[in-house]
ZANUNU-675269 format. One record per atom (N, C-alpha, C): x, y, z; residue in three letters. Coordinates in steps of 0.001 Angstrom, whole numbers, padded with zeros to 6 digits, always signed. Each point is the difference from the previous one (the first is absolute). Example, Ala and Ser with C-alpha at 12.3 -4.5 7.8 and 13.67 -1.06 7.14 Angstrom:
+013190-005690+007800ALA;-000890+001190+000000ALA;+000900+001200+000000ALA;-000350+001050-000720SER;+000820+001190+000060SER;-000770+001090+000730SER;
# end
This chain:
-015405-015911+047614UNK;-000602+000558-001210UNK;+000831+001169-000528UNK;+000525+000812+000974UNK;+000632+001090-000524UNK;+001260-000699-000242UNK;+000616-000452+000640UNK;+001136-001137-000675UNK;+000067+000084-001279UNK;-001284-000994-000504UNK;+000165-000589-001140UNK;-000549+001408-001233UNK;-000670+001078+000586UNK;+000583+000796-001147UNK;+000739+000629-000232UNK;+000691+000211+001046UNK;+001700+000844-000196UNK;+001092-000974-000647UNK;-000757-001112+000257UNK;+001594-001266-000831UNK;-000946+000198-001548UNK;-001190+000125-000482UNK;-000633+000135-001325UNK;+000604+000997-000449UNK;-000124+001597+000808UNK;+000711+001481-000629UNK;+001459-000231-000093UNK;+001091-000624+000547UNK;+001369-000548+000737UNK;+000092-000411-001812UNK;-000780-001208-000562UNK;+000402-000517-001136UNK;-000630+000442-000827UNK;-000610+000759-000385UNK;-000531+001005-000994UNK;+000780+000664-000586UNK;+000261+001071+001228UNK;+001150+001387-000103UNK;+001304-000999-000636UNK;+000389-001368+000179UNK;+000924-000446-000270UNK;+000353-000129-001329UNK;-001431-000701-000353UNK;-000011-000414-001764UNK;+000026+001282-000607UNK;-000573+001043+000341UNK;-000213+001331-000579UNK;+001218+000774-000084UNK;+000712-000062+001267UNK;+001819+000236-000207UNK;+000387-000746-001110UNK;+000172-001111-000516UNK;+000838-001126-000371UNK;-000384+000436-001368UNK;-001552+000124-000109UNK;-000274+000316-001485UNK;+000364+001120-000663UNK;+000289+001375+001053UNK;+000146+001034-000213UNK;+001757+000239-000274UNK;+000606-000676+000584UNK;+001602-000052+000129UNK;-000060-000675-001700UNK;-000243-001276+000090UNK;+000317-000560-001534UNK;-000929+001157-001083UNK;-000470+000899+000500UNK;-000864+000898-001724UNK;+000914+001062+000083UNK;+000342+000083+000978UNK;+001385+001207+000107UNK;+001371-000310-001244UNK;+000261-001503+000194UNK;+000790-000143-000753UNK;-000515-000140-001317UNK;-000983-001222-000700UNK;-000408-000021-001059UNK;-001711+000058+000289UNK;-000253+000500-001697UNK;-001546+000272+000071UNK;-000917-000817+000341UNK;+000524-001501-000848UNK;-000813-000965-000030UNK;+001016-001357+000784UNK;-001072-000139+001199UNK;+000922-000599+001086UNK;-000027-001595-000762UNK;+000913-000957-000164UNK;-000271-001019-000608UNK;-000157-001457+001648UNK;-000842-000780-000238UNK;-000190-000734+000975UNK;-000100-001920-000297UNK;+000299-000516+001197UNK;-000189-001323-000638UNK;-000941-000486+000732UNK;-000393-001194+000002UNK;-000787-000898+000731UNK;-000194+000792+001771UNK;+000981-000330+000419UNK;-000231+000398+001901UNK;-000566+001701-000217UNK;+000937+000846-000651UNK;-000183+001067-000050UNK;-001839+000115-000313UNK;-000053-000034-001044UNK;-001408+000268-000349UNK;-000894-000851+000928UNK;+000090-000988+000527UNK;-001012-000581+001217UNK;+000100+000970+001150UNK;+001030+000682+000200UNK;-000398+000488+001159UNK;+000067+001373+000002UNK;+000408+000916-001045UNK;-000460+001428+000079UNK;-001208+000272-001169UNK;-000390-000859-001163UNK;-001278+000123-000408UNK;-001076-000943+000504UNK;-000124-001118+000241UNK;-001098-000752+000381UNK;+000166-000174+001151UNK;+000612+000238+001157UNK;-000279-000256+001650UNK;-000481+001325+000450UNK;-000672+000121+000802UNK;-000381+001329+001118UNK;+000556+000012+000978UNK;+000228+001141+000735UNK;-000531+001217-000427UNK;+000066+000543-001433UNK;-000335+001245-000644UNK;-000122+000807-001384UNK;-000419+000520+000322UNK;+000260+001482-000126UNK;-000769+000878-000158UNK;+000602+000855-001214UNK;+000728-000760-000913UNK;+000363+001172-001530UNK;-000580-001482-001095UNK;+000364+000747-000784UNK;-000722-000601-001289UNK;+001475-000305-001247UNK;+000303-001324-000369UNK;+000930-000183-000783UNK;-000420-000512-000919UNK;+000601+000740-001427UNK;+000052-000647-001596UNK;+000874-001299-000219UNK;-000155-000579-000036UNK;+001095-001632-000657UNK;+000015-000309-001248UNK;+001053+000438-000493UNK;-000176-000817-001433UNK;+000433-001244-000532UNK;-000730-000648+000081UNK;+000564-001549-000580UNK;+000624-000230-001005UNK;+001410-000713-000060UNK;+000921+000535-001403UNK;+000380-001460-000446UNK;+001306+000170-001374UNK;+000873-001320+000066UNK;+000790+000762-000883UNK;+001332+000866+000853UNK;+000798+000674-000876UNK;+001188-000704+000073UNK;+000028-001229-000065UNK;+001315-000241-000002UNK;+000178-000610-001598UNK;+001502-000422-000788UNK;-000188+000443-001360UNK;+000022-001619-000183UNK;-000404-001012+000446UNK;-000482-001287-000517UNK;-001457-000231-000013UNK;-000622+000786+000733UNK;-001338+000145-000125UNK;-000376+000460-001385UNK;+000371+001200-000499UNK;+000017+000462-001319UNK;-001310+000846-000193UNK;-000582+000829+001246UNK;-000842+000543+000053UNK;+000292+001147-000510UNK;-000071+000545-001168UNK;+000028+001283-000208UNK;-000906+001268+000387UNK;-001567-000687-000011UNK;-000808+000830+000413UNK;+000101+000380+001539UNK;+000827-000638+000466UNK;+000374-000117+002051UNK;+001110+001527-000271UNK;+000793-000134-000564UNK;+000581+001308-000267UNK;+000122+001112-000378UNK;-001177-000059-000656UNK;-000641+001659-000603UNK;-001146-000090+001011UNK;-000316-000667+000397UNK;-001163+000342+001110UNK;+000955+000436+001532UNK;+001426-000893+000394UNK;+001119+000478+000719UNK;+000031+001645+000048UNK;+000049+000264-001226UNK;+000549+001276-000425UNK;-001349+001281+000348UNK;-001081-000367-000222UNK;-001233+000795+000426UNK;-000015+000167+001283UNK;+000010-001291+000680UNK;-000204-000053+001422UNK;+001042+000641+000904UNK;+001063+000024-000632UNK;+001600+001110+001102UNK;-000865+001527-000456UNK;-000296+000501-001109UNK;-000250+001327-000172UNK;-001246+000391+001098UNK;-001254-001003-000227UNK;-000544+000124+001102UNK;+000044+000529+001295UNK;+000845-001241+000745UNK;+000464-000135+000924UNK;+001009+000974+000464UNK;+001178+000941-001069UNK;+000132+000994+000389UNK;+000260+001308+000031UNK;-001531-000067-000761UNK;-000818+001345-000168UNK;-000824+000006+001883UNK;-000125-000838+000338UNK;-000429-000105+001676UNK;+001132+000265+000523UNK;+001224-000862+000255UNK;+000817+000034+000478UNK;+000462+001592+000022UNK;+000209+001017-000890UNK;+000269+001276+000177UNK;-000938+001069-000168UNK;-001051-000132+000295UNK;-001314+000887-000039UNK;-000079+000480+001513UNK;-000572+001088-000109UNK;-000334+000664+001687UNK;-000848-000761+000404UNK;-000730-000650-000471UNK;-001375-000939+000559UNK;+000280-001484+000620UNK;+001463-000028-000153UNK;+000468-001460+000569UNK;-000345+000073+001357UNK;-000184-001547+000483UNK;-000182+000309+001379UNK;-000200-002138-000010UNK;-000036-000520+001853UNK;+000218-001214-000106UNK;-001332-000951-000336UNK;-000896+000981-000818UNK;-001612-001046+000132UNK;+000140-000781-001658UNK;+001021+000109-000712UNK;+000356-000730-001340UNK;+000867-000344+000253UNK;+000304-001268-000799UNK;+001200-000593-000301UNK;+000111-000861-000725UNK;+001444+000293-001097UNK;-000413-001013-001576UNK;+001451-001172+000169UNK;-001106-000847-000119UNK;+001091-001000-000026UNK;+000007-001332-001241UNK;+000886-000700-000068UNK;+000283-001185-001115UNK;+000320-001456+000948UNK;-001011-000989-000629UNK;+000426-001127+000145UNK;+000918-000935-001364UNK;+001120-000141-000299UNK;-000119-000706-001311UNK;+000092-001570+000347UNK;-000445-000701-001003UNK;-000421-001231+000010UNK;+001148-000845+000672UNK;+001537+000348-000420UNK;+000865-001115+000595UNK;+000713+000109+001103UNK;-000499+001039+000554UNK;-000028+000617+001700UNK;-001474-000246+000773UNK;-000776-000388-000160UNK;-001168-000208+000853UNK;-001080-000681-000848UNK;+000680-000942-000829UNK;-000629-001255-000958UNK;-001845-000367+001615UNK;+000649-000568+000643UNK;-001007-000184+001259UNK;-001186+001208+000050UNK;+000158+001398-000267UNK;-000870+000740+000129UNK;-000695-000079-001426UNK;+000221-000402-001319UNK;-001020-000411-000904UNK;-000624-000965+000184UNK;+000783-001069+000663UNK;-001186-000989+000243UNK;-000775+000026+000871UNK;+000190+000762+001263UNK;-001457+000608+001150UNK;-000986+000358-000170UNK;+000621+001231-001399UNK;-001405+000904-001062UNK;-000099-000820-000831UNK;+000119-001246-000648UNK;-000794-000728-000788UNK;+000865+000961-001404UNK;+000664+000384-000300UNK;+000201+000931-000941UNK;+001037-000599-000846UNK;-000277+000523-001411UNK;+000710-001162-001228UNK;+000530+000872-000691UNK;-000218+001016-000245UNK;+000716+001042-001050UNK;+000208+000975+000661UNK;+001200+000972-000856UNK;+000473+001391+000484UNK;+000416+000797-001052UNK;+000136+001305+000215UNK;-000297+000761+001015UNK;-000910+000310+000487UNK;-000789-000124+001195UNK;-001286+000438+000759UNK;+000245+000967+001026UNK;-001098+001107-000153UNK;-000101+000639+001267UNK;-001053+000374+000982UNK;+000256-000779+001584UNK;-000922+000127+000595UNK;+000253+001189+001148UNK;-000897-000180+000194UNK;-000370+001493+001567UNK;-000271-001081+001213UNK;+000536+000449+001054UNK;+000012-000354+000845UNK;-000441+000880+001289UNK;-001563+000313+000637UNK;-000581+000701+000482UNK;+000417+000009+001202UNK;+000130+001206+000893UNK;+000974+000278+001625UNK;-001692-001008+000624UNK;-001187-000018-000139UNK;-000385-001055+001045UNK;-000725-000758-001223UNK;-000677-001019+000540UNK;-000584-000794-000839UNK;+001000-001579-001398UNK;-000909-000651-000456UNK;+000774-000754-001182UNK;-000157+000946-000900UNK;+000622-000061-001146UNK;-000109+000028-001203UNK;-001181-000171-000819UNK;-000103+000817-001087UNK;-001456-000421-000951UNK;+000319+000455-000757UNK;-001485-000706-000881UNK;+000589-000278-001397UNK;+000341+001222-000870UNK;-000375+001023+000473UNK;+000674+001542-000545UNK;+001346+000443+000180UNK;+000425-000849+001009UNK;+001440+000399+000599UNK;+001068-000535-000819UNK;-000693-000795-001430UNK;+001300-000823-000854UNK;-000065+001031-001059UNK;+001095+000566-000271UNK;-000695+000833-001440UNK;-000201-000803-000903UNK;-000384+000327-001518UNK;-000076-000333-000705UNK;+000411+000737-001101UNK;+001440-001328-000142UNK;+001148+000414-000749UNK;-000516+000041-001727UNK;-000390-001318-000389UNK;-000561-000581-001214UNK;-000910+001275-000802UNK;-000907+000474+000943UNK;-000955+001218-000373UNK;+000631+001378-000155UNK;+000442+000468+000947UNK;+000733+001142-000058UNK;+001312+000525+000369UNK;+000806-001447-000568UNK;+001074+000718-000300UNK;+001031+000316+001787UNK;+001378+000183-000190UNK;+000649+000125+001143UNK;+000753+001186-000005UNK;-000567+000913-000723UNK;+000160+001479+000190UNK;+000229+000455+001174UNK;+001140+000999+000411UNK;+000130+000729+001641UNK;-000939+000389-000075UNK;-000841+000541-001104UNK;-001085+001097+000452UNK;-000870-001240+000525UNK;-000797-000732-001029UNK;-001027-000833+000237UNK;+000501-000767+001660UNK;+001451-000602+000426UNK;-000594-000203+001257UNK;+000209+000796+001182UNK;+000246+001542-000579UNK;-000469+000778+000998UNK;-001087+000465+000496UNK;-001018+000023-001534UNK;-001374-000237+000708UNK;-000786-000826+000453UNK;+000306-001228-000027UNK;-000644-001022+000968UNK;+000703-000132+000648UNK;+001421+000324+000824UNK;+000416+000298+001496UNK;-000887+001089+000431UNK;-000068+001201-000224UNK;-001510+000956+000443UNK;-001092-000426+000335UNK;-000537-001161-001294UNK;-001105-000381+000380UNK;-000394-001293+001091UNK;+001310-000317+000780UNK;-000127-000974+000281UNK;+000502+000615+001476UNK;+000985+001222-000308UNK;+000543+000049+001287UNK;-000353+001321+000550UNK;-000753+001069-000921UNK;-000226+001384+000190UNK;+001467+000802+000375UNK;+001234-000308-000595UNK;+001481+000386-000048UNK;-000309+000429-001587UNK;+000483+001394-000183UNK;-000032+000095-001309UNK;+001603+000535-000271UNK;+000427-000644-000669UNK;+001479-000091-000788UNK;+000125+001063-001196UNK;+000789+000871-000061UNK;+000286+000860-001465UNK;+001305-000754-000461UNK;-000083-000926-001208UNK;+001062-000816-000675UNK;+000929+001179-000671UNK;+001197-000142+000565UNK;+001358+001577-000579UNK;+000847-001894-000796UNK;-000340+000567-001204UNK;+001618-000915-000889UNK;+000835+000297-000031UNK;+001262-000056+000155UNK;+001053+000544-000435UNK;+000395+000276-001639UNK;+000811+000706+000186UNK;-000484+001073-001447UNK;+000904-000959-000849UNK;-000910-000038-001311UNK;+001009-000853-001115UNK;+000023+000891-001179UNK;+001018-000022-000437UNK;+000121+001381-001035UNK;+000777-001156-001389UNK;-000700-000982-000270UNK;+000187-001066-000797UNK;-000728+000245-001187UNK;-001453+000985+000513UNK;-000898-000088-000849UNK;+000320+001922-000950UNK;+000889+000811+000645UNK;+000464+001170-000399UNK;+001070-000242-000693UNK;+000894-000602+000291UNK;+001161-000229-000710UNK;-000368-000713-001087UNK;-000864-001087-000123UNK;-000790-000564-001161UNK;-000715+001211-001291UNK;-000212+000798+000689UNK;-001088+001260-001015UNK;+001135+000940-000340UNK;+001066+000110+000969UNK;+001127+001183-000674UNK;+000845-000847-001401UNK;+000269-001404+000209UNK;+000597-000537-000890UNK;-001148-000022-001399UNK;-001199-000685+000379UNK;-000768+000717-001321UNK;+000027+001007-000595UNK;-000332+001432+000995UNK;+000013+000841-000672UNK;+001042+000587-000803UNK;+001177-000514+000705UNK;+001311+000613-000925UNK;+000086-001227-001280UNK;-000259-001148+000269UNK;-000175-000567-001670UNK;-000729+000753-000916UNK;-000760+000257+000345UNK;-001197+000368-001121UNK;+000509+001593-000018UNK;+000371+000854+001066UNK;+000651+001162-000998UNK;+001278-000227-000680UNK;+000844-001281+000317UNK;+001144+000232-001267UNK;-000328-000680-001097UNK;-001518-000780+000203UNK;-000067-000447-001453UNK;-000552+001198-000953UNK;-000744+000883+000516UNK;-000501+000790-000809UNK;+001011+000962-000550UNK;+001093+000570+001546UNK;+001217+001106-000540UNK;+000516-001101-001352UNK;+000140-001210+000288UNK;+000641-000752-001489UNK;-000565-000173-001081UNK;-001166+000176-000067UNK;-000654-000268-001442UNK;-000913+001540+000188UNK;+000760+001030+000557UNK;-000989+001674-000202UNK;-000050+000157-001405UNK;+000359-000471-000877UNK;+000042+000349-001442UNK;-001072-000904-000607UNK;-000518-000796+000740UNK;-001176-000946-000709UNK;-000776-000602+000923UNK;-001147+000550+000178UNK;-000666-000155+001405UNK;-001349-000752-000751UNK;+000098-000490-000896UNK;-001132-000532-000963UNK;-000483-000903+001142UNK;+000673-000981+000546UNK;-000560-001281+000949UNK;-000746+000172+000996UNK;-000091+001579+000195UNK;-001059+000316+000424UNK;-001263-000410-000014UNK;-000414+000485-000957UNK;-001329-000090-000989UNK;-000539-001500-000147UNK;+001276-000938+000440UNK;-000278-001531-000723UNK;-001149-000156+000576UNK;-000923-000464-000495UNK;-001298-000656+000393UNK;+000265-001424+001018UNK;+000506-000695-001108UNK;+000429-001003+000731UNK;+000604-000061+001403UNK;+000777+000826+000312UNK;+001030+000005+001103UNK;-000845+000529+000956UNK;-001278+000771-000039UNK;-000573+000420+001133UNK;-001189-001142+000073UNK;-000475-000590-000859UNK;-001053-001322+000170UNK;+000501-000849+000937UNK;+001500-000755-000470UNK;+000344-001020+000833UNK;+000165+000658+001451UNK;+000233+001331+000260UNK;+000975+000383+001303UNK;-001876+000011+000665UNK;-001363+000617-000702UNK;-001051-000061+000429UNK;-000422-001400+000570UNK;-000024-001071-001104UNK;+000149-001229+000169UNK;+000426-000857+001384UNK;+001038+000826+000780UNK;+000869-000873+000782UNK;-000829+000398+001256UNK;+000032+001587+000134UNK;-001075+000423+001229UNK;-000895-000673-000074UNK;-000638-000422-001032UNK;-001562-000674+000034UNK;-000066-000978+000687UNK;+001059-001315-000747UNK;-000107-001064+000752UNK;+000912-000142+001257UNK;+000493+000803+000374UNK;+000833+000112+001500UNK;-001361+000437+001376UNK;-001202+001135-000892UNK;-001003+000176+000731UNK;-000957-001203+000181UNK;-000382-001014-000999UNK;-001087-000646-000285UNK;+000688-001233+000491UNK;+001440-000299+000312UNK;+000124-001046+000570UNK;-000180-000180+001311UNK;+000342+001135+000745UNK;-000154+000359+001387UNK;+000880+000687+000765UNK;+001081+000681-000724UNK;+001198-000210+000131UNK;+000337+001282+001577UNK;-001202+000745-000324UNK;-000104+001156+001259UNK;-001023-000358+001385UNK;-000590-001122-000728UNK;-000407-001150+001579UNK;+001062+000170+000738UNK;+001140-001070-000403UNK;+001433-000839+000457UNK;+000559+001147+000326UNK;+000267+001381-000271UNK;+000407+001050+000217UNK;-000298+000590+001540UNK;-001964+000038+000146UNK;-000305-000012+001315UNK;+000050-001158+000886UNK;-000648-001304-000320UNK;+000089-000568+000864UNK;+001432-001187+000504UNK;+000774+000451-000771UNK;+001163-000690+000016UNK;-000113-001594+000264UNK;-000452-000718-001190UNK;-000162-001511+000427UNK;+000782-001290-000626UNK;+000452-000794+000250UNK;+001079-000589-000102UNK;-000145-000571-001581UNK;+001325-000623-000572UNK;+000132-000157-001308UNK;-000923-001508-000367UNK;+000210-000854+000906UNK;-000668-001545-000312UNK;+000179-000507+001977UNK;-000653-000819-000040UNK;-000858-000598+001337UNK;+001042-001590-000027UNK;+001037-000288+001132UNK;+000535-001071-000472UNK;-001018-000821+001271UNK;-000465-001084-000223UNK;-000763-000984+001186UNK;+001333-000552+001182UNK;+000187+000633+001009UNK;+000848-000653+000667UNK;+000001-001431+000568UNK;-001169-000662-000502UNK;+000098-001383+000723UNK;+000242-000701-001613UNK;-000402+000135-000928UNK;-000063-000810-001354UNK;+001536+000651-001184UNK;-000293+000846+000241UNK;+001248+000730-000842UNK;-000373+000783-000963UNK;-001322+000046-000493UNK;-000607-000063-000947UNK;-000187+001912-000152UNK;+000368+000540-001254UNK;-000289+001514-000230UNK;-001180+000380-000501UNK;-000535+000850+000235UNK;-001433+000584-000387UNK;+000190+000999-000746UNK;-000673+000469-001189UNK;+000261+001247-000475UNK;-001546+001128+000154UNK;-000993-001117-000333UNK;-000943+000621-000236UNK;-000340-000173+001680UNK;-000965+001121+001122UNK;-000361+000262+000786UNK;-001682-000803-000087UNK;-000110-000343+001095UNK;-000981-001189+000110UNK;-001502+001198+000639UNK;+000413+001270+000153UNK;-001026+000923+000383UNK;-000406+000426-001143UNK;-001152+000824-000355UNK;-000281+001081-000850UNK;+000005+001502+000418UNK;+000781-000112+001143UNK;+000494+001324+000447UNK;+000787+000239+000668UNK;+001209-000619-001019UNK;+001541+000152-000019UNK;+000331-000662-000897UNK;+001350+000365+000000UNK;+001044-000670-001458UNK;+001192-000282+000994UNK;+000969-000474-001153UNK;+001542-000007+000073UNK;+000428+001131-000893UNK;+001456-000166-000291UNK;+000660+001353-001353UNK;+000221-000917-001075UNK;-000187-001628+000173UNK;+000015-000453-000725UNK;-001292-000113-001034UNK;-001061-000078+000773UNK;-001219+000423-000958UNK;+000146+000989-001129UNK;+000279+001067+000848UNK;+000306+001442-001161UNK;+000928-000465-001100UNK;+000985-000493+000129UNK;+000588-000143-000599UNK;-000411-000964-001012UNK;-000699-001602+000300UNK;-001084-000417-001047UNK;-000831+000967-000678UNK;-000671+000404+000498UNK;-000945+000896-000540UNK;+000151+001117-001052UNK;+001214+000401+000557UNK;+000780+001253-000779UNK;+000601-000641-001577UNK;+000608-001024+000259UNK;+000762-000851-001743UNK;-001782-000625-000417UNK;-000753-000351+000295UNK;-001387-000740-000651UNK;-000245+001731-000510UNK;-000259+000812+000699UNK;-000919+001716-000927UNK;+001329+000202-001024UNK;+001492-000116+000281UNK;+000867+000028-001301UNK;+000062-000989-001058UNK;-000314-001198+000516UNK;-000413-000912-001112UNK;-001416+000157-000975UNK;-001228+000050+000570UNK;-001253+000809-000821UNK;+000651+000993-000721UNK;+000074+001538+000897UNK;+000440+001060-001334UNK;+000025-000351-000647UNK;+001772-000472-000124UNK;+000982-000471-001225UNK;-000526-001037-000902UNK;-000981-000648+000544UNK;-000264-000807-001558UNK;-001734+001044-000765UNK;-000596+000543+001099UNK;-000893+001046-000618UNK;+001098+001029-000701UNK;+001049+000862-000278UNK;+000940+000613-000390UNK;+000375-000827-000962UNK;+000512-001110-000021UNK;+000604-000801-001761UNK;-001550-000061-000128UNK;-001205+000076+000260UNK;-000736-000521-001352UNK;-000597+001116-000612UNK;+000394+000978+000732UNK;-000572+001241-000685UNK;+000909+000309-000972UNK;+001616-000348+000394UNK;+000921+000562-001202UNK;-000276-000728-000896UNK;+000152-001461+000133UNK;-000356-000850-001050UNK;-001341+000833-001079UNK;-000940+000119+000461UNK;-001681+000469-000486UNK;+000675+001285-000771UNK;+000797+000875+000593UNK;+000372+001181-000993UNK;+001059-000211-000406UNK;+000904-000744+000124UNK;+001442-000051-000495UNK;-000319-000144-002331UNK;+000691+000025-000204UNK;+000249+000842-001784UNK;+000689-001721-000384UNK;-000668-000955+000671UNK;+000568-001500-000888UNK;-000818-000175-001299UNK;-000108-001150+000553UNK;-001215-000990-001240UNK;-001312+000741+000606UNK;-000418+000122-001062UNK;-001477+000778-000281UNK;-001087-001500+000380UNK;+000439-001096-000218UNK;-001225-001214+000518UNK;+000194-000357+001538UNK;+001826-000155+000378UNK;-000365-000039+001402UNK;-000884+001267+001049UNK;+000241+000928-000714UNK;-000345+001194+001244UNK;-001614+000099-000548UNK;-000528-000457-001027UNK;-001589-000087+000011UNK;-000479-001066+001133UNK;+000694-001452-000345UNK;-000047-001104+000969UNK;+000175+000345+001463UNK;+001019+000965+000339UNK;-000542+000231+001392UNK;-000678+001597+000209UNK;-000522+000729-000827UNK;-000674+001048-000200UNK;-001154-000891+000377UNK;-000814-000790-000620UNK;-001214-000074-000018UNK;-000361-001459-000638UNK;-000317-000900+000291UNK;-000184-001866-000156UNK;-000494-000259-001621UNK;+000226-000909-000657UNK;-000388+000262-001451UNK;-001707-000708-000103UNK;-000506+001034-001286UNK;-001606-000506-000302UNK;+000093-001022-000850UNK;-000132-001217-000131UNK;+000258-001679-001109UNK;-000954+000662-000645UNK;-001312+000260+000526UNK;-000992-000358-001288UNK;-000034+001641-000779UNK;+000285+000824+000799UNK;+000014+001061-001307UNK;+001485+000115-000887UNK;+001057-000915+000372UNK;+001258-000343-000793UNK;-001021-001223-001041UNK;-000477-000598+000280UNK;-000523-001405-000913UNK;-001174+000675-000898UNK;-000846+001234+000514UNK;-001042+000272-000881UNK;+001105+000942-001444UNK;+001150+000578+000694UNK;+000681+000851-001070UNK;+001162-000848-000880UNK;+000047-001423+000499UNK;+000810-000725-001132UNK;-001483-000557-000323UNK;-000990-000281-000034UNK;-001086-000576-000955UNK;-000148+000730-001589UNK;+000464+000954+000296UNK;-000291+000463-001359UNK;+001095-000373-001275UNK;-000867-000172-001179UNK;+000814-000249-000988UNK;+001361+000431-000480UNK;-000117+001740+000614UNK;+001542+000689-000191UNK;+001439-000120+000804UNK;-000984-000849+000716UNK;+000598+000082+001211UNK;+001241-001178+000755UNK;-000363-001531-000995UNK;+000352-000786-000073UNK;+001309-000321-000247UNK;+000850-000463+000670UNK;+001522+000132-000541UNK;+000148-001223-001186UNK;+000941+000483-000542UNK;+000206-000211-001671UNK;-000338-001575-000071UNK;+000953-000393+001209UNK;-000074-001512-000180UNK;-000888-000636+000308UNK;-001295+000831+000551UNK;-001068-001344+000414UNK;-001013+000281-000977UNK;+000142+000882-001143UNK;-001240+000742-000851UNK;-000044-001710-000759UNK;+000649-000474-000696UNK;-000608-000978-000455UNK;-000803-001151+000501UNK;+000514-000375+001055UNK;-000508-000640+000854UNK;-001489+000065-000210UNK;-000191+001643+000504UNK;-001516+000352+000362UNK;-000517-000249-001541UNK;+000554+000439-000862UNK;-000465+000223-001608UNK;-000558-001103-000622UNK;+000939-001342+000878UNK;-000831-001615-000624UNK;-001028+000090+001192UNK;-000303+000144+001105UNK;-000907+000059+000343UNK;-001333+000638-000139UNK;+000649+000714-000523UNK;-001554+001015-000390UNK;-000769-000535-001368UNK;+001114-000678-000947UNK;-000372-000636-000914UNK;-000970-000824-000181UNK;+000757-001082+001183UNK;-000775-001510+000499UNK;-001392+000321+000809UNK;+000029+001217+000323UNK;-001442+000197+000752UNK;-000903+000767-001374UNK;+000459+000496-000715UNK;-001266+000545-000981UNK;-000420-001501-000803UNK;+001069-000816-000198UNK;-000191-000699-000642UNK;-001105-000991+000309UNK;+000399-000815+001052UNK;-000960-000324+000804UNK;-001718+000473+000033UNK;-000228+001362-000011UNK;-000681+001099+000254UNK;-001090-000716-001663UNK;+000754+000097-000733UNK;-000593-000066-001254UNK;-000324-001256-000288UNK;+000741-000919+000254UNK;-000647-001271+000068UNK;-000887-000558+001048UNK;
# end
């Protein structure tokens, strides 16, 4: 008996070396078929590993596998260099054409997925996140690693100064446009020029566009077994960026034709079209104001004149 648990601790301490040597080198240990059978699903365990199910290779044509790639290294090492590291986590990748056999064990058809893999026990159904809903944000799956693993992760990005160098080049446009036209700053004032620039915030807000901002969610959904692209999100609580982006040209299409019909309605044309779309025409108070005798255009007065004749006449006989 004591045997057999010193050969259990013997291969424990082993996998726990092996896992710990490969996170030394990279964050996210990548594994295939044997690998993942026997340091995530065989026992002993006593740590707890992330797997992310991928297909980054570039005939697959997964794009969303690569911006979700890209979340999951920051993740992974924001752990990897935190004081709180230690061997009870460990993030690892299966991709599809390295351990094809481990999607078909999990029954599993699409990617990217990420499951938890608990130091005792199977898996449940909390342990899959859920990508579709919220998104594959470092932050978002740092808090359901917490909640799943009570490891709490502080996500450090590395610094991108893409978005500073972007605002210094603005700002120096817009002060040499003004040092260039300091003698006529009228365009200021344009009405116009601050409507449309109002305009653009509007529908950049009302499309969603600071959702996609937080929850970072992919552009269109390709079906990896059919081929087939999705734009619109089959939840009502989530999108794609492609939605927004529908959404955003349909609120610029409305405006703009509410905007021509107002110019049209005030524009200085024809005085009958801009009544016609001012306000729908009245027939019978146009027909009660040609009834009158003065009123009659030149050429139909006779007309009426033998008629009126033939009816007195009548009248008298």
């Amino acid at each position: 008996m004591f045997h057999a648990k010193q050969m259990v601790a013997n291969l424990l301490s082993e996998k726990v070396e092996q896992l710990m040597e490969w996170s030394s080198r990279r964050s996210v240990v990548r594994m295939n078929g044997d690998k993942f059978r026997r340091f995530v699903k065989a026992p002993p365990r006593n740590y707890s590993v992330i797997v992310m199910f991928t297909a980054l290779q570039p005939q697959r044509q997964c794009s969303v596998c690569r911006q979700a790639n890209e979340e999951y290294q920051v993740l992974a090492n924001s752990w990897r260099y935190s004081s709180a590291f230690s061997n009870k986590l460990f993030f690892t990748v299966v991709d599809y054409d390295e351990g094809a056999d481990v999607f078909q064990q999990l029954n599993m058809n699409s990617a990217p997925t990420f499951m938890h893999f608990p130091a005792k026990g199977k898996p449940k159904r909390a342990d899959t996140f859920d990508l579709q809903r919220i998104g594959f944000a470092s932050e978002q799956l740092a808090k359901w690693i917490a909640d799943r693993t009570d490891v709490q992760i502080r996500v450090f990005r590395p610094p991108n100064y893409s978005g500073t160098i972007a605002l210094a080049l603005l700002v120096s446009l817009v002060g040499g446009l003004l040092y260039l036209r300091r003698n006529n700053l009228e365009f200021i004032y344009n009405k116009t020029g601050w409507a449309m620039a109002a305009l653009c915030v509007v529908f950049a807000m009302t499309s969603g566009q600071m959702w996609n901002h937080i929850r970072g969610p992919p552009y269109a959904h390709k079906n990896p077994q059919n081929g087939q692209v999705s734009y619109i999100h089959g939840s009502s609580q989530a999108q794609f960026v492609a939605e927004s982006h529908i959404i955003l040209l349909l609120n610029a299409a409305i405006t703009m034709g509410m905007v021509l019909l107002n110019e049209a309605a005030t524009s200085k044309g024809d005085v009958g079209k801009r009544r016609t779309v001012h306000r729908p025409v009245d027939v019978r108070s146009r027909f009660r104001r040609l009834s009158g005798p003065s009123r009659w255009p030149l050429q139909e007065r006779p007309i009426m004149q033998m008629y009126s004749d033939c009816s007195r006449r009548e009248g008298q006989s």
